[in-house]
Each structure stands twice: as structure tokens, then as C-alpha cells.
C-alpha positions, 0 to 999 in steps of 0.5 A, spaced: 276 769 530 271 765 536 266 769 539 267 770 546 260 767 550 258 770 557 253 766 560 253 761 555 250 766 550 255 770 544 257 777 543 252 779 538 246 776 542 248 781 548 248 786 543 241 784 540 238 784 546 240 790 549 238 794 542 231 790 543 231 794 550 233 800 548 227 799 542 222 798 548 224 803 552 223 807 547 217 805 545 215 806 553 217 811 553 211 814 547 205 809 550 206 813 557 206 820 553 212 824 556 215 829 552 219 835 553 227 836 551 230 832 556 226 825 554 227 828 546 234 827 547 234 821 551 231 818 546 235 821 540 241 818 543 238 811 544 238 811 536 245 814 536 246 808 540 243 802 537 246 806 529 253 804 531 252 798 535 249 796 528 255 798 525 259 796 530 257 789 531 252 787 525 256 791 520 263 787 522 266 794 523 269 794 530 274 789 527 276 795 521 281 799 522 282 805 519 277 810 515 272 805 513 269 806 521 269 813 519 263 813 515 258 810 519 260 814 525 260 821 521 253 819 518 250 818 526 254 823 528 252 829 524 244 828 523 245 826 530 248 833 532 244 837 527 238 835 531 240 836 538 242 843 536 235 844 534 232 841 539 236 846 543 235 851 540 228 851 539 227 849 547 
């Protein structure tokens, strides 16, 4: 299967890209100090989002049909839903 090019670069190195802003975000984020549930989250739900696009793109796993995507996915979602329910909870 060819990898579809956008601006002359693959697929994947878009993907890697947006990962590598969404880590600078993060780390932005915790030079400048903000705090509080809603920035907590916000960076909790990048991680969910760069856990499947590594799934999804570097994991092979947006080509798999069936239960084998299952796993990855379950395995963000429900840590990922456990601490936001915590995090809620707490506030």
C-alpha cells in the first residue's frame, strides 16, 4: 500500500509532527506553571491522543479490522477515564 504525500511529506511524518507539537505543548505548558483541573485534563487528553495515533499509525493498527485495535484503545481508555473521574472527583 503507497502512503499518501501532503506537501511532499508521508502520512506518518504529519502524524509525528503533530505528536512532537502536541509533547511541546505539553511541556509549555509545565515551563509556564498553569495548574488547575481544566489544563490537567487538557494535557491528559493529549497523551490519550498521541497513545492511539502510536497505535494507529506506528503500531500498524488503523489498517486491523476487528478486535485486535480493541486493545490499545481499551488500554488509553480506561486508565484515561479513571483519572479524569479522579481528577473530577477531587476538584
Amino acid at each position: 500500500m503507497a502512503s499518501k504525500r501532503v506537501a511532499g511529506l508521508r502520512a506518518c511524518t504529519w502524524v509525528w509532527l503533530l505528536m512532537l507539537g502536541l509533547t511541546l505543548l505539553t511541556w509549555l505548558i509545565g515551563r509556564a506553571g498553569w495548574g488547575g483541573i481544566e489544563v490537567s485534563l487538557t494535557v491528559l487528553g493529549f497523551a490519550l491522543i498521541k497513545g492511539q495515533l502510536v497505535g494507529d499509525w506506528f503500531m500498524g493498527l488503523r489498517q486491523v479490522r476487528g478486535g485486535w485495535r480493541w486493545p490499545v484503545s481499551l488500554w488509553l481508555l480506561v486508565p484515561g477515564s479513571l483519572i479524569t473521574v479522579a481528577f473530577v472527583l477531587a476538584g
